[in-house]
C-alpha positions as CSV (number, residue, x, y, z in Angstrom):
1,X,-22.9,-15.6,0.9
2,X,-22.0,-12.2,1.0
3,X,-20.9,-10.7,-2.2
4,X,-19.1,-7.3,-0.8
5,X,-18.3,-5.2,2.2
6,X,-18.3,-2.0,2.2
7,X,-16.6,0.6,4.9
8,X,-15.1,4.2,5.1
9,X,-13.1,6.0,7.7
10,X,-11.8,9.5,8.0
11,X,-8.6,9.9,9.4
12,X,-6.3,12.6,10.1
13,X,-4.1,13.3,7.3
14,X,-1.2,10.7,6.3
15,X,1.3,10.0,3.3
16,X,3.4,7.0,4.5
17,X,2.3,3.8,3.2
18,X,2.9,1.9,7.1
19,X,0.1,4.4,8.1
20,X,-2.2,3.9,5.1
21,X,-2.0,0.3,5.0
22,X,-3.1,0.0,9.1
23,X,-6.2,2.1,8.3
24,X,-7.1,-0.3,5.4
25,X,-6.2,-3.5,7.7
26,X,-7.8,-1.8,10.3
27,X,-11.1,-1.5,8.4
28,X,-11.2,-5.1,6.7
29,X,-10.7,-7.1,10.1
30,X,-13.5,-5.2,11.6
31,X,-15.7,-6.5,8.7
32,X,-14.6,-9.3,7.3
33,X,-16.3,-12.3,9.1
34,X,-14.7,-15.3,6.8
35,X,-14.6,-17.1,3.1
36,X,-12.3,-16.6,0.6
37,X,-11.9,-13.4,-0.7
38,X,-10.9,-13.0,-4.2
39,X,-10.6,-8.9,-4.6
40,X,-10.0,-5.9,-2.5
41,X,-10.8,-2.5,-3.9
42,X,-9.3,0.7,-1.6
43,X,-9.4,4.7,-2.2
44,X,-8.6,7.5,-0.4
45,X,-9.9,11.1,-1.2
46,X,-10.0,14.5,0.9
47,X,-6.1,15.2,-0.1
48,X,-4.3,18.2,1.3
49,X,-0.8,19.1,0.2
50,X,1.9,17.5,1.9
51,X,3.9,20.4,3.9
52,X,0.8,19.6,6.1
53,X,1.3,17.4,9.0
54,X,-0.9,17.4,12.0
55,X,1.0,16.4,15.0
56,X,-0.5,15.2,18.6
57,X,1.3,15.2,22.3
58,X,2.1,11.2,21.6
59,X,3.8,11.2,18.5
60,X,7.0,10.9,18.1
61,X,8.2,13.9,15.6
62,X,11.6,12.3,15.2
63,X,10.3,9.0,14.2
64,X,8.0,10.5,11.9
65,X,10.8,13.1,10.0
66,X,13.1,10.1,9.6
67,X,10.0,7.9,8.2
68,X,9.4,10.6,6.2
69,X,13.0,10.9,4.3
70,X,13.1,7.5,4.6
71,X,10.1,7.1,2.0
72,X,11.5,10.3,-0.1
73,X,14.4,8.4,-0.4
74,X,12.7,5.1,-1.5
75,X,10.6,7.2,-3.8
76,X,14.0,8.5,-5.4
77,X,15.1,5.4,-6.0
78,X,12.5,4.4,-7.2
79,X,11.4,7.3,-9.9
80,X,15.1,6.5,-11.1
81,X,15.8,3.2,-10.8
82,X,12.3,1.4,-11.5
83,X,9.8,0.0,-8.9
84,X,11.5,-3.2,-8.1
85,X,15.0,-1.1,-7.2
86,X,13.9,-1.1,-3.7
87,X,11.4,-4.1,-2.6
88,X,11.2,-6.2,0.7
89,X,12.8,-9.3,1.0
90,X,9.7,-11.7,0.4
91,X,9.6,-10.9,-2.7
92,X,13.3,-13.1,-3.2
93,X,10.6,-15.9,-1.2
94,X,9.8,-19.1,-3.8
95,X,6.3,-18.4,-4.1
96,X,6.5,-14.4,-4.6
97,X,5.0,-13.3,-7.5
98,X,5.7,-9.7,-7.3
99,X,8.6,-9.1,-9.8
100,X,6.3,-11.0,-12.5
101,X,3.6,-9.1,-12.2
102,X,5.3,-5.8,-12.2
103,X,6.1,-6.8,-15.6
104,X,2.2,-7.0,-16.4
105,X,-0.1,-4.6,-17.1
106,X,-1.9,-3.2,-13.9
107,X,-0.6,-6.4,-12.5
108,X,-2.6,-8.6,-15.1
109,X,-1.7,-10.1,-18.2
110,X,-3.6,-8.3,-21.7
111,X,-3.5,-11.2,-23.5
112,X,-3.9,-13.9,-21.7
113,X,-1.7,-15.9,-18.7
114,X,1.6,-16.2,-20.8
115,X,3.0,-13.2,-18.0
116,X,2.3,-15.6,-15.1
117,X,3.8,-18.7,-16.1
């Protein structure tokens, strides 16, 4: 039984979550071969400020502007409104947990399951 994988990638410079989140996927289905898997640990380092964007011949620069005010806009919301003013529709699903574990400490209970029930 394996008890962790480990992986790493560098990757050109990116700050919306779409992006970030195929790099992670990208990563585990290379490695992971199969069992259960009960925790997932990610970070990212090498930051540069944001008003950098490095651009190739194939992307699309309009698709990427109105990604980009599309996750300012969320990120208003948000700041103002709380985290769960803008979420995606499975969380409404039956067996979604989200909106009860926002309520939770880093997503866990402190003192005990009481949160989850």
């Amino acid at each position: 039984m394996k008890k962790s994988i480990n992986a790493q990638k560098k990757i050109d410079p990116a700050n919306l979550p779409k992006t970030m989140v195929g790099h992670v996927l990208e990563l585990f289905r290379k490695k992971y071969t199969s069992g259960a898997v009960r925790q997932i640990g990610v970070s990212y380092g090498g930051f540069v400020d944001e008003n950098f964007t490095l651009l190739s011949l194939f992307d699309d620069v309009e698709q990427i502007e109105k990604e980009n005010r599309l996750q300012t806009a969320i990120d208003v919301v948000r700041e103002q409104f709380g985290f769960l003013a803008i979420q995606k529709g499975t969380v409404l699903t039956e067996g979604s947990r989200n909106i009860e574990r926002s309520k939770l400490i880093g997503g866990h209970s402190a003192g005990g399951l009481e949160g989850l029930k």
